[in-house]
C-alpha positions as CSV (number, residue, x, y, z in Angstrom):
1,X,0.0,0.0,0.0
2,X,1.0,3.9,-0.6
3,X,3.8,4.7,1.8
4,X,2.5,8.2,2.6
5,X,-0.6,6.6,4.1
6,X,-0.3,7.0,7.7
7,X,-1.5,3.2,9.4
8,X,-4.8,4.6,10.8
9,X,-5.5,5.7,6.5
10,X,-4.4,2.3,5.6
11,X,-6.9,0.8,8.5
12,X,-9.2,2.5,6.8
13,X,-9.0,1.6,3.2
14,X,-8.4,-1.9,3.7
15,X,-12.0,-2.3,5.7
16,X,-13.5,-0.4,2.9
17,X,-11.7,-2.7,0.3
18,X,-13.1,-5.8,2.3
19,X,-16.8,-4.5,1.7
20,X,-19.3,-6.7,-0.1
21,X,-19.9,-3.8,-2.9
22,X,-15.7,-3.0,-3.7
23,X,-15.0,-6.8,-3.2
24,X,-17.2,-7.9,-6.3
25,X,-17.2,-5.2,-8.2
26,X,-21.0,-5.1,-8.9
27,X,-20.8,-1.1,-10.0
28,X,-17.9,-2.5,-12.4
29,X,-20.2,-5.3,-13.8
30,X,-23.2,-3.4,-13.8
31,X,-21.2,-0.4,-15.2
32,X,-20.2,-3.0,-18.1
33,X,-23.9,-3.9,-19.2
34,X,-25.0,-0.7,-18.7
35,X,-22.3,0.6,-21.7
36,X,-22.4,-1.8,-23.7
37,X,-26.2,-1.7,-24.3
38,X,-26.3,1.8,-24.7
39,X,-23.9,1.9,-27.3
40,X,-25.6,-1.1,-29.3
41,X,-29.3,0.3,-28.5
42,X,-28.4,3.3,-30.2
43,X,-26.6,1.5,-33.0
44,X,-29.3,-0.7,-34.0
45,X,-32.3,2.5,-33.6
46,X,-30.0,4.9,-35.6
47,X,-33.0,5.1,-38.8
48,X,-35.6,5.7,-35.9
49,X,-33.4,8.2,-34.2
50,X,-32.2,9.8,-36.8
51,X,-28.3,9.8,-38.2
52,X,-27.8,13.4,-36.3
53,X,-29.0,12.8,-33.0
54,X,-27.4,9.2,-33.4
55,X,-24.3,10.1,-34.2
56,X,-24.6,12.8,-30.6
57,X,-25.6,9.8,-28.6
58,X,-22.6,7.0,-29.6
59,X,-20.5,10.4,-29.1
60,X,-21.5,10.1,-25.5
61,X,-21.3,6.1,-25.3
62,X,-18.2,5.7,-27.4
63,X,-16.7,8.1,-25.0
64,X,-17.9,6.6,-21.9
65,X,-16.8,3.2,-23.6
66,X,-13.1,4.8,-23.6
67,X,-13.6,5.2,-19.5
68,X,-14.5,2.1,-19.4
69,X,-11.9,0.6,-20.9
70,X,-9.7,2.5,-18.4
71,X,-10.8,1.0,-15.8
72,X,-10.6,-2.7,-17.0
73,X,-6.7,-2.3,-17.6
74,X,-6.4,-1.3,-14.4
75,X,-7.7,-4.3,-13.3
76,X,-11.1,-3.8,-13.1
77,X,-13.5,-5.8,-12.3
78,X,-11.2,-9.1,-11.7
79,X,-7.9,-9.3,-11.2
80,X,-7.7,-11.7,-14.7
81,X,-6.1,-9.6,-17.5
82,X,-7.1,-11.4,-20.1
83,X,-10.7,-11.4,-18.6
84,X,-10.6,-7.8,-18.5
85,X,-8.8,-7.8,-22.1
86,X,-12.1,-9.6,-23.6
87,X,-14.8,-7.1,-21.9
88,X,-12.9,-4.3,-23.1
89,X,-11.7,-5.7,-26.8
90,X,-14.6,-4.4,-28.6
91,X,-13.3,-1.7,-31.1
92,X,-16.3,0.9,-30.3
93,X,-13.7,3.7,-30.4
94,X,-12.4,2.2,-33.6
95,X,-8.8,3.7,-33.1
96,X,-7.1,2.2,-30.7
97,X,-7.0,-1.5,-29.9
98,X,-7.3,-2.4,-26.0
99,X,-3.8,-4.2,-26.1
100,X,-1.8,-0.9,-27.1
101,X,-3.8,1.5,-24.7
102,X,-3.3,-0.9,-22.2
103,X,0.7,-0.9,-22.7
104,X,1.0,2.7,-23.1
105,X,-1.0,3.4,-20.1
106,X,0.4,1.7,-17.8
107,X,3.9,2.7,-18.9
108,X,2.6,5.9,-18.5
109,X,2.4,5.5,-14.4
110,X,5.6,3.7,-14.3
111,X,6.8,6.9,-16.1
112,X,8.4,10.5,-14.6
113,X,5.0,11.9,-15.3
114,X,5.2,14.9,-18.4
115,X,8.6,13.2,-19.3
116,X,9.0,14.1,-23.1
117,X,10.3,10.3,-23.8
118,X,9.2,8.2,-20.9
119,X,5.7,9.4,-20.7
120,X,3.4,8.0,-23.2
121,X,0.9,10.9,-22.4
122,X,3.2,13.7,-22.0
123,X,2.3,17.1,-24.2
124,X,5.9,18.4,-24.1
125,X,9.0,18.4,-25.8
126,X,12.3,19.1,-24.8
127,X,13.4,22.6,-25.1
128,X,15.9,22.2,-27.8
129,X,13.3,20.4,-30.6
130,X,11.0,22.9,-29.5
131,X,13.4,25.6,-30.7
132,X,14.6,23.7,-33.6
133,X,11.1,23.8,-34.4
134,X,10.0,25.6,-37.4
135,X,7.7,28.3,-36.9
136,X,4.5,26.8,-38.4
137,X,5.2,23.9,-36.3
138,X,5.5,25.7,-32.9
139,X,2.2,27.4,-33.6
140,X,0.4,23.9,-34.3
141,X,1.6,22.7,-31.0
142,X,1.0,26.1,-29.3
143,X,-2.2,25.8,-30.3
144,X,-2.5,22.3,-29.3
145,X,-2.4,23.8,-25.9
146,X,-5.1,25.5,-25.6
147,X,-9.0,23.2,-25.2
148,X,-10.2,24.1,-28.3
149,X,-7.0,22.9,-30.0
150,X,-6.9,20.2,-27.9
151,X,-10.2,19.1,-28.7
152,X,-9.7,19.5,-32.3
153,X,-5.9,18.1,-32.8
154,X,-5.0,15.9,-30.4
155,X,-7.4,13.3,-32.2
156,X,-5.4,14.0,-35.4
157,X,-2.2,13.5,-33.5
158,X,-3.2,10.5,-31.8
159,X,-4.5,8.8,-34.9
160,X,-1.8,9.2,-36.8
161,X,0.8,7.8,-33.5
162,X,-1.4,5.1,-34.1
163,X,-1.6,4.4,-37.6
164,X,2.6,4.8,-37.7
165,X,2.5,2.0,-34.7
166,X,0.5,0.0,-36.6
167,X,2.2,0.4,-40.2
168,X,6.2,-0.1,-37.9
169,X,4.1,-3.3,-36.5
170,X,3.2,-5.2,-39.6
171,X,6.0,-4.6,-40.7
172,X,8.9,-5.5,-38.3
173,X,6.6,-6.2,-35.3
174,X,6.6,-9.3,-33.3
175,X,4.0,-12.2,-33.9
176,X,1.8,-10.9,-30.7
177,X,1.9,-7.8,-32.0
178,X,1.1,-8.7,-35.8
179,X,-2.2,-10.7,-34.3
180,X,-3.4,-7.3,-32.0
181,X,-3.1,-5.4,-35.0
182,X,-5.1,-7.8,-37.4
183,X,-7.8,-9.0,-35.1
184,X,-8.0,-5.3,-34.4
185,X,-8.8,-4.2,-37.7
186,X,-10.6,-7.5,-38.8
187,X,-13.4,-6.2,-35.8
188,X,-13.2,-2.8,-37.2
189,X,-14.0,-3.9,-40.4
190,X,-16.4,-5.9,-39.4
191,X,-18.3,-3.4,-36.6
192,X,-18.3,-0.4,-39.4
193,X,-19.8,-3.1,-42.3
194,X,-22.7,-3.8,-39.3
195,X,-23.3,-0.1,-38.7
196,X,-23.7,0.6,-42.1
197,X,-26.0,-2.4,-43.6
198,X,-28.1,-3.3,-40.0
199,X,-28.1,0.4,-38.2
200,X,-28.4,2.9,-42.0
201,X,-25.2,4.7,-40.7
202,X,-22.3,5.1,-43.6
203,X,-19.0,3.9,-42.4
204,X,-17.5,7.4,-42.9
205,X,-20.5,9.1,-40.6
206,X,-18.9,6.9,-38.0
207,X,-15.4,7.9,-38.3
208,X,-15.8,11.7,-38.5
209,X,-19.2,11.6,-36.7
210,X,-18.3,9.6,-33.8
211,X,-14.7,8.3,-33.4
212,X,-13.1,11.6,-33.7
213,X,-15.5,13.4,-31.9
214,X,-15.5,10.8,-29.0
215,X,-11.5,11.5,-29.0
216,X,-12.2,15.1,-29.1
217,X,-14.8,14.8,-25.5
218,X,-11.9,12.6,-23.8
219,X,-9.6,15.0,-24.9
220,X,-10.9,17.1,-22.4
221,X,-10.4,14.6,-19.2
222,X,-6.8,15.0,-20.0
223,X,-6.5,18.8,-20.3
224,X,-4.1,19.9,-18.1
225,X,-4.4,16.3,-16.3
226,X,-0.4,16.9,-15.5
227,X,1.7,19.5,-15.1
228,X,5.6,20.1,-15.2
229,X,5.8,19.9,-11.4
230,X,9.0,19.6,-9.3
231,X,7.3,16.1,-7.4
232,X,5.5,13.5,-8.1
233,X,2.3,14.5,-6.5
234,X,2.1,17.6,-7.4
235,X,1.9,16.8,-11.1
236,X,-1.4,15.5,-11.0
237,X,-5.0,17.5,-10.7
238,X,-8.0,17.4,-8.5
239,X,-10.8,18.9,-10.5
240,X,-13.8,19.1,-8.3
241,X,-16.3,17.9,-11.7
242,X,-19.9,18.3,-11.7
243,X,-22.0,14.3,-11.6
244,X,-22.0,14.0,-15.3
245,X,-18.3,14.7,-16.1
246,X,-17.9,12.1,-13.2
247,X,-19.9,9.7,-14.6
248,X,-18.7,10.2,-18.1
249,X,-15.0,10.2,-17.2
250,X,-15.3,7.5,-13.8
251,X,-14.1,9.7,-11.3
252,X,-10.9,9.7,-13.3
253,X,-11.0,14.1,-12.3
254,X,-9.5,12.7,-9.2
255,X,-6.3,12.4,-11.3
256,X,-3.7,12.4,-8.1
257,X,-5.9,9.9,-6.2
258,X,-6.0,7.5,-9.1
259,X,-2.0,7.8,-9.5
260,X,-1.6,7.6,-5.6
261,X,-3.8,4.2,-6.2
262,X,-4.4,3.1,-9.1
263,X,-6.0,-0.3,-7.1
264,X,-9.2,1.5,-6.3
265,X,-11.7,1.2,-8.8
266,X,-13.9,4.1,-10.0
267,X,-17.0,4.1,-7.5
268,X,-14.4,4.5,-4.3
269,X,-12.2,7.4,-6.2
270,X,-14.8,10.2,-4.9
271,X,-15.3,8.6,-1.4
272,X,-11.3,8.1,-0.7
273,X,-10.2,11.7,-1.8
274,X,-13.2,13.5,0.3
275,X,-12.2,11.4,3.2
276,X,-8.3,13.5,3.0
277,X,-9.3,16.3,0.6
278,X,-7.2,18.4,2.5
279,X,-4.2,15.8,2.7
280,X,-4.4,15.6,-1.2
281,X,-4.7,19.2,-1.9
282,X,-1.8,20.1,0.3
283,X,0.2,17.2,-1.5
284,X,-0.5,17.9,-5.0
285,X,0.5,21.7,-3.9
286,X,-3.2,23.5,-4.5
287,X,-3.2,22.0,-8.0
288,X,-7.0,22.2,-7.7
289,X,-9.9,23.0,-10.2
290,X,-13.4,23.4,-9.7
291,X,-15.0,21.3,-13.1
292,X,-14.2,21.3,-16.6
293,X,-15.4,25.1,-17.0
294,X,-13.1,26.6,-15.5
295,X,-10.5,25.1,-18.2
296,X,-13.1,26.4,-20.3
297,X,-13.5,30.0,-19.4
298,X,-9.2,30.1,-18.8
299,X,-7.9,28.5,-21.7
300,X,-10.7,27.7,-24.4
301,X,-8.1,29.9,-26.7
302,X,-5.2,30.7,-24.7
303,X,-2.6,27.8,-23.8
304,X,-2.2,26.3,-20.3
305,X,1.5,25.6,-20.4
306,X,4.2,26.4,-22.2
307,X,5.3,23.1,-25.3
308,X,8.7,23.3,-23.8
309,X,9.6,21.1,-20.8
310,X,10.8,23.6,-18.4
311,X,12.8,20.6,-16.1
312,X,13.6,18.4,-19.1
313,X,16.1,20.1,-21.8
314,X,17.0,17.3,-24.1
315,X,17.1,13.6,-24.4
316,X,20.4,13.6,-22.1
317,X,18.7,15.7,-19.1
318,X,16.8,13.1,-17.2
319,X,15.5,13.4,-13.8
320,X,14.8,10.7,-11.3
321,X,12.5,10.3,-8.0
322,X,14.1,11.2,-4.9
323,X,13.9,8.3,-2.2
324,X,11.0,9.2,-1.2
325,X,8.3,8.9,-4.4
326,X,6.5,12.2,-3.5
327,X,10.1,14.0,-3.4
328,X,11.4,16.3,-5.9
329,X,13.0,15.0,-8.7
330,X,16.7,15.3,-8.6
331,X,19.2,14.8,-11.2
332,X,20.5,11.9,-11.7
C-alpha cells in the first residue's frame, strides 16, 4: 500500500476494500452492461433516431466506452487480464486497440510523469526540438495547448501515433503484436460493415461523426491532467467535476488519487479523496480545479502551459524520483 498513508488511512482503506460492494465489483459489472447496451441500443435504432442525433448519442457512449476501458486495464472488475482484455476488446472507439492502450497506459504510471520520452501521455517536448522547431510547427503545437486545439488536434495527432504503430508493426513487429493489429482491424472492419448495412449509418458518418468526436470529448479529461511539477504528487490534478463529467469520465478528475492508487476502482475514487481532501490538496500543492469550466472559461483559446519542458532540456537531461516517491526530482 501507498507509503505516505499513515496506518490509521491504511486501516481504513483496507476495511472499505473488504466491503461486499468493492470486493465484487458489482458497480464495475453493472457499469459494463450498462455501456455496452447503450452503445448497441443506439446503434441498432439509428433510422428511428435519426443519423444526427445518433451520431450525438454514440458520441457520448463511445466516450464513456473509452472510460470504461480504463478502468478494465487497471484491473477492473477481476484481477484476470485477459478477462478484463475480452470485456474491453470491442473496437467501439475504432482507433485504438485495447492491447496498445493498455501498454502505453500503464507505462505511463511507471513513467516521470510529463517526461517528453518516458511518458506515453506527456504534451511536451524538450526545449531544444522545441526551438529547432520551425515556426508553423511551434504554432500547431501552441495551439494544441489551448482546449479548443486540444479538442480538435489531439485526435489528429493520436490517430496518426497510431496508424505509424500500426504500419512499424506489420512490418517488423513481433507475432503478438502482428495478431493485435489484425484481429483489431478485422473487428473494425467488421463493426463499421454492421453499422452501415443493419443500423443505415455510412462507415464514414462513423469515423468523423463519432470516433473523432468521441476522442475530441476525452480529450478534455486530460487537459491539463499533469503539469511540469517539481514532485511527483504535485503533477497530478483534482478537478472538483460536476455528476455527469464524473460519470462520463469515472471519477478519473480525481487524477492524483488515481496515480496515488491506481488499485481503487472508480466508485471508491470520490469517497477516498473526500475522506483527506485536505491531505491531497496540500500534497499535490493546491493544484486544484473546480469542473471542466473553469479550463473552459481560462484557456478555451489561450494555452495552459508552455510546449517546452521547463525541467527536461534534451534527451540527455533526465530526472529521477528522490527516495521518497513524493520527493522532488533530482538529477541523476
Amino acid at each position: 500500500m501507498a507509503t505516505y498513508l499513515d496506518d490509521r488511512q491504511r486501516a481504513e482503506l483496507a476495511h472499505a476494500a473488504r466491503h461486499w460492494v468493492w470486493r465484487t465489483e458489482l458497480p464495475t459489472w453493472l457499469l459494463i452492461a450498462v455501456v455496452y447496451s447503450a452503445w448497441f441500443g443506439v446503434a441498432t435504432h439509428a433510422r428511428q433516431l435519426g443519423l444526427p442525433l445518433a451520431c450525438v448519442l454514440l458520441t457520448l457512449c463511445t466516450t464513456w466506452y473509452l472510460s470504461l476501458q480504463h478502468e478494465l486495464l487497471h484491473g477492473h472488475p477481476t484481477r484476470l487480464p485477459w478477462l478484463n482484455a475480452l470485456l474491453g476488446a470491442a473496437p467501439l472507439g475504432i482507433w485504438l486497440p485495447y492491447g496498445l492502450y493498455r501498454r502505453l497506459h500503464l507505462q505511463h504510471h511507471e513513467a516521470e510523469l510529463t517526461h517528453p520520452d518516458t511518458d506515453p501521455e506527456s504534451y511536451f517536448l524538450y526545449a531544444v526540438d522545441w526551438h529547432a522547431a520551425s515556426p508553423a510547427t511551434r504554432k500547431l503545437y501552441a495551439v494544441r495547448n489551448t482546449l479548443a486545439g486540444r479538442m480538435l488536434l489531439q485526435p489528429a495527432f493520436s490517430i496518426l501515433a497510431v496508424a505509424a504503430d500500426a504500419f512499424a508493426t506489420l512490418r517488423a513487429g513481433d507475432g503478438r503484436d502482428r495478431c493485435m493489429w489484425i484481429a483489431h482491424g478485422l473487428a473494425v472492419v467488421a463493426l463499421l460493415t454492421w453499422l452501415q448495412t443493419s443500423c443505415g449509418m455510412p462507415a464514414w458518418l462513423v469515423l468523423v461523426g463519432v470516433a473523432y468526436p468521441a476522442l475530441s470529448l476525452a480529450a478534455i479529461r486530460s487537459f491539463q491532467e499533469h503539469r511540469a511539477g517539481g514532485a511527483h504528487a504535485t503533477s497530478s490534478v483534482i478537478n472538483e467535476a460536476g455528476l455527469a463529467w464524473r460519470l462520463l469520465f469515472l471519477n478519473n478528475n480525481y487524477h492524483l488519487v488515481h496515480h496515488d492508487l491506481p488499485c481503487v476502482p472508480w466508485f471508491a475514487l470520490a469517497w477516498v479523496y473526500r475522506r483527506r481532501a485536505g491531505d491531497y490538496l496540500a500534497r499535490n500543492g493546491g493544484f486544484h480545479v473546480r469542473g471542466y469550466w473553469e479550463w473552459l472559461s481560462r484557456y478555451a483559446l489561450r494555452a495552459a502551459a508552455p510546449v517546452a519542458h521547463p525541467l527536461f532540456h534534451g534527451p540527455t537531461d533526465r530526472y529521477t524520483y528522490a527516495a521518497h516517491p513524493d520527493g522532488d526530482y533530482g538529477k541523476a
